[in-house]
C-alpha positions in Angstrom: 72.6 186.1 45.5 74.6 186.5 42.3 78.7 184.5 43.3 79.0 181.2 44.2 79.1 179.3 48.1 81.4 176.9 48.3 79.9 174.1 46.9 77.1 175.8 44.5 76.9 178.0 41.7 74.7 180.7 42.9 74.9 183.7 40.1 71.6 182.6 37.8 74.0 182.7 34.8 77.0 184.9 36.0 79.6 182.7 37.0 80.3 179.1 35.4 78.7 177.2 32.5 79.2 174.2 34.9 81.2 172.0 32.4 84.9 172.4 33.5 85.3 170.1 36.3 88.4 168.7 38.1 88.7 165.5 40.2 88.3 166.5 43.9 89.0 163.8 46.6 86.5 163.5 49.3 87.0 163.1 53.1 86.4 159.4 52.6 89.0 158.9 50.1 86.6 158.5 47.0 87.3 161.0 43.9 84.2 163.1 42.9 83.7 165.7 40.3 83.6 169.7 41.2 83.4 172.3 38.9 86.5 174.1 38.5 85.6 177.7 39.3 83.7 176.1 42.3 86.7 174.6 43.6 89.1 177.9 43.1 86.1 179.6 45.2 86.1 177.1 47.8 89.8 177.7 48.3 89.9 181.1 48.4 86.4 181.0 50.6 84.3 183.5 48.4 81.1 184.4 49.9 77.8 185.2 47.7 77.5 188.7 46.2 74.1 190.6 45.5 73.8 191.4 41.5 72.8 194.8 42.6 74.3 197.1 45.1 73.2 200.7 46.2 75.8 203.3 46.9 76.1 206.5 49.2 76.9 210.0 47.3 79.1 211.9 49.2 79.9 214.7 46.0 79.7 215.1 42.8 82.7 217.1 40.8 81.9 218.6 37.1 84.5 217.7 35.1 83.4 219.0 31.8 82.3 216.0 29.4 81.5 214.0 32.6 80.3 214.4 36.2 83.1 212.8 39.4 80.7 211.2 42.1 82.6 210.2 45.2 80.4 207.1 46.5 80.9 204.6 49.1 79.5 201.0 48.7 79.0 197.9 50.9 80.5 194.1 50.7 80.2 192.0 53.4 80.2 194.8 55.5 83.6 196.9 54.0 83.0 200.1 53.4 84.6 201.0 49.9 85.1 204.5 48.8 85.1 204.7 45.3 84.9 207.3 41.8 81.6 207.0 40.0 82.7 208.9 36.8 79.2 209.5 35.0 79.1 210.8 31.2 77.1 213.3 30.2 74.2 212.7 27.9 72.1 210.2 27.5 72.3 206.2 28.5 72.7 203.4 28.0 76.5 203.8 28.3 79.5 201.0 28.3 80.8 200.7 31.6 84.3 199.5 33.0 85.9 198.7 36.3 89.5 200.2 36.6 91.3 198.6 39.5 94.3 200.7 40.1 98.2 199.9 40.5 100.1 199.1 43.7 103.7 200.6 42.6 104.2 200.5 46.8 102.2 203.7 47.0 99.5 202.8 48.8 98.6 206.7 49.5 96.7 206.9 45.3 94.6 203.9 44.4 91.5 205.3 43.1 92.6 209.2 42.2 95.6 207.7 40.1 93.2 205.7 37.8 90.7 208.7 37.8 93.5 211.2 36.9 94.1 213.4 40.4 97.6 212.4 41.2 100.3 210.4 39.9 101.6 209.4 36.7 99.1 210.2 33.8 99.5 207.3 32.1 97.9 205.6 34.7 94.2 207.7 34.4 92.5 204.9 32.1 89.3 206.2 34.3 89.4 209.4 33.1 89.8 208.9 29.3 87.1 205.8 29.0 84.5 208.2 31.1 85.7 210.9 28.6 84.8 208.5 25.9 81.3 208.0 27.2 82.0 205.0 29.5 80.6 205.0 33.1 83.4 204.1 34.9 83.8 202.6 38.7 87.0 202.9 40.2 87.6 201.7 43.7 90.0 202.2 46.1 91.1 198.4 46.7 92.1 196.9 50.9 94.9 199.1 52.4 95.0 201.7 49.9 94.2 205.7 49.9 91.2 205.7 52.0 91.2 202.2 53.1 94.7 202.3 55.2 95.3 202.7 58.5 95.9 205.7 60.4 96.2 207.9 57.1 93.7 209.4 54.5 93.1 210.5 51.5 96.1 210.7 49.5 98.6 211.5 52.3 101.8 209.8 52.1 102.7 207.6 55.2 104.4 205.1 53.7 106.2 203.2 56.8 103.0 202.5 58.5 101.2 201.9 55.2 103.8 199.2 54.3 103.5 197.4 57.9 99.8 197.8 58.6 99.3 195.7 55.1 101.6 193.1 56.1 99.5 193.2 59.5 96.2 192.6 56.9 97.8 189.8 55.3 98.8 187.7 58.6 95.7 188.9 59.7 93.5 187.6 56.6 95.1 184.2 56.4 94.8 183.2 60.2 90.7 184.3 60.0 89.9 183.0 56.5 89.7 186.7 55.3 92.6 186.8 52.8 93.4 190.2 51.3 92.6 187.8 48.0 89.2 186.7 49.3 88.8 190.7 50.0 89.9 191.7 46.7 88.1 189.7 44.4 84.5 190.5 46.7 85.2 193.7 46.6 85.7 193.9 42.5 82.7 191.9 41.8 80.6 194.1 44.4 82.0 197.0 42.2 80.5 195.3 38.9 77.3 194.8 41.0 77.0 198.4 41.3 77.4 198.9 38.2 75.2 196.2 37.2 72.6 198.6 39.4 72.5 201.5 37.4 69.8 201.8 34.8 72.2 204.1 32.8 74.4 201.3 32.4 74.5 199.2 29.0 74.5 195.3 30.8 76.3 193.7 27.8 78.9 196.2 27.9 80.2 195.7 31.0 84.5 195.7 31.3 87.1 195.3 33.6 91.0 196.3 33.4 93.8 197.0 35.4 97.4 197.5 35.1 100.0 195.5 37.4 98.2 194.8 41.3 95.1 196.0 39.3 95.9 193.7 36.2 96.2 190.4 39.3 92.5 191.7 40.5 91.1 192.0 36.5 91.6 188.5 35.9 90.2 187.2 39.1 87.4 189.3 39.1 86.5 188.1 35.1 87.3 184.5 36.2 84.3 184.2 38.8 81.8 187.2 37.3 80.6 186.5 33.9 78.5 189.8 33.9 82.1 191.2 32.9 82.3 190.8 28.9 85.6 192.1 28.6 88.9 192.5 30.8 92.4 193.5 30.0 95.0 192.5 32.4 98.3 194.7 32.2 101.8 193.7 33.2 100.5 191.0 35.4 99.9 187.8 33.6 102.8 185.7 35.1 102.5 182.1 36.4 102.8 181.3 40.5 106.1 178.9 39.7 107.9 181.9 37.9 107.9 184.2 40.5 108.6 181.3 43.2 111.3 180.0 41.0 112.9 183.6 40.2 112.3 185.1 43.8 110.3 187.8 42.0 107.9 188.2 44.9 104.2 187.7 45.0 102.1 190.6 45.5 99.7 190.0 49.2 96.5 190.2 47.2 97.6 186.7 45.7 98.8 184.8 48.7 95.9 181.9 48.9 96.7 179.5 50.7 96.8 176.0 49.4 95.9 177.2 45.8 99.0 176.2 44.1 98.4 173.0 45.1 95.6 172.4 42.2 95.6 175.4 40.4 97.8 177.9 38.6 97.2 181.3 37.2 96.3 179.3 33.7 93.2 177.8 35.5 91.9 181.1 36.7 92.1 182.7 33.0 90.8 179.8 31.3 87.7 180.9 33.5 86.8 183.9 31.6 86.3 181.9 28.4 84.4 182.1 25.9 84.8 185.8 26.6 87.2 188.5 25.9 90.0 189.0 27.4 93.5 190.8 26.8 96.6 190.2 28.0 99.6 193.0 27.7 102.8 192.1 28.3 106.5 192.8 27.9 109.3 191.2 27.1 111.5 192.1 30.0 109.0 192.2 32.4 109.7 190.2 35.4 105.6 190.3 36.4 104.2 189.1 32.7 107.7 187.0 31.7 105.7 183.7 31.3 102.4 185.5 29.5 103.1 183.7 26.0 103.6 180.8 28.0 100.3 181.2 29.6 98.6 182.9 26.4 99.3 179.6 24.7 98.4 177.2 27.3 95.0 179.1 27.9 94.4 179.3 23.7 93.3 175.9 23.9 90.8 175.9 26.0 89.8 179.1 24.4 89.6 176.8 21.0 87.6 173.9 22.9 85.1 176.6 23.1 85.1 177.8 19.7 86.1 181.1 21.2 90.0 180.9 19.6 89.5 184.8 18.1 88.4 186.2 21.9 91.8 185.9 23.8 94.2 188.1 22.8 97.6 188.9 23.8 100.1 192.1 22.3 104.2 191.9 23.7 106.1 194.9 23.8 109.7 195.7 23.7 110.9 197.2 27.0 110.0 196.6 31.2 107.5 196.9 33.6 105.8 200.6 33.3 103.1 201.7 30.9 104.0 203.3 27.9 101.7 205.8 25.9 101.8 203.0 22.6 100.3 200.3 25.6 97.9 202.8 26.9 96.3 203.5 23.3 96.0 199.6 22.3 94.4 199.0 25.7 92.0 202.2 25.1 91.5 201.5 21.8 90.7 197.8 22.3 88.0 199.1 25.0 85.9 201.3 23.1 85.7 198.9 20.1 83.5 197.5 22.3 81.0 200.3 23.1 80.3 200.3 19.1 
């Protein structure tokens, strides 16, 4: 079993070094030590993950320079339809996770990121595959094939936007948070990745733009088999958006989390390893990222690791812009050299 339970790392070298630790108090009122990614996964109730998880073909489209497999995987019994976009040639290839955007249209998740609908700026799964990356992109809880009474791609917006809410009140009365679903379901994506012999294992990324940026970070915080994430227009502290009425996105409603940890924590997590951050300046879901960028550095420094976080501000709001789409691509396949 390759995540951690809630007490024990579990991921033979995957998740946590074991030396960041927190005071935790116990039931009898003593103060013990607990490792810190331990703790987060505790709260949010993470269950072990398999390192290696076998998929279900359904088709497989021929897009020139690489092949589009429609596959379905398994986590904890969800079924998640997803794009296996395979290059053509010879392994071992880079590979990335693309979790896709929420931008309230719950109809695209993973055809967006792979190109199919929506805005092109969006298809980061596309141009990495087309750039000799294998790329897996999922279609995250409530979206495109995972909603309610709808599929595919169909709009049905009303009932998308309610049967969501319904998941959310449903997730935190059970213990089965749309958070706790997320993040499973993004590492169970790098575990079938992690499956596939055509797949370089030191090369493994993870990226995401806004909703998908939240589930990057996350994912890179509690799976160190991902060497390399870039988190888009969503690196923005818990307090700002309570204290500026911004909203908080349903995938990062856990309860009780604010009470120890902030979104600081979770990215100090992925150090020593790489990780981007792209933000703007009047960007009401990154507005505290240089905040954060700095707070995180030094722990990044304590770890000799200073040169591995990065962080590039642009000029202007919210959307993706071609000049952030080429850094972020660009930053990626330095990686495959």
């Amino acid at each position: 079993m390759v995540l951690v339970d809630s007490y024990n790392i579990l991921m033979q070298g995957y998740v946590c070094d074991g030396k960041d630790t927190q005071q935790i108090m116990n039931i009898d009122g003593r103060m013990k030590k607990m490792d810190v990614i331990n703790r987060m996964s505790e709260i949010i109730g993470l269950e072990p993950i398999t390192d290696k998880i076998n998929y279900v073909c359904h088709s497989v489209i021929d897009c020139d320079t690489y092949t589009r497999n429609k596959i379905e995987y398994v986590v904890h019994g969800r079924s998640i339809p997803a794009f296996l976009l395979v290059p053509k040639g010879h392994g071992p290839f880079p590979a990335v996770l693309v979790n896709h955007q929420h931008h309230s249209q719950r109809n695209w998740g993973k055809s967006e990121v792979c190109g199919l609908v929506g805005n092109p700026l969006q298809a980061f799964g596309s141009k990495l595959a087309c750039a000799g990356f294998v790329v897996i992109a999922p279609d995250a809880i409530c979206f495109e094939e995972r909603r309610v009474n709808a599929s595919g791609t169909e709009e049905n917006h009303k009932e998308d936007e309610w049967n969501h809410f319904l998941a959310l009140c449903h997730g935190i009365l059970t213990g089965e948070t749309l958070a706790k679903i997320a993040i499973e379901d993004a590492i169970g994506a790098i575990s079938v990745l992690n499956g596939l012999d055509i797949v370089d294992k030191f090369k493994i990324g993870c990226l995401g733009h806004s909703y998908g940026g939240n589930t990057t970070f996350f994912a890179a915080a509690f799976d160190q088999r991902i060497k390399y994430a870039v988190s888009s227009g969503s690196v923005v502290s818990y307090k700002y958006r309570m204290d500026n009425l911004t909203g908080i996105e349903m995938s990062s409603i856990i309860p009780g989390f604010l009470k120890e940890f902030e979104i600081a924590d979770v990215i100090k997590e992925i150090a020593p390893r790489h990780f981007l951050i792209i933000c703007s300046d009047d960007d009401k879901y990154s507005k505290d990222a240089p905040q954060i960028f700095e707070t995180v550095k030094k722990h990044y420094t304590s770890k000799n690791a200073e040169h591995n976080l990065q962080i590039k501000q642009y000029k202007g709001s919210h959307q993706l812009t071609q000049e952030r789409v080429d850094y972020i691509l660009n930053w990626i396949i330095g990686f495959a050299k």
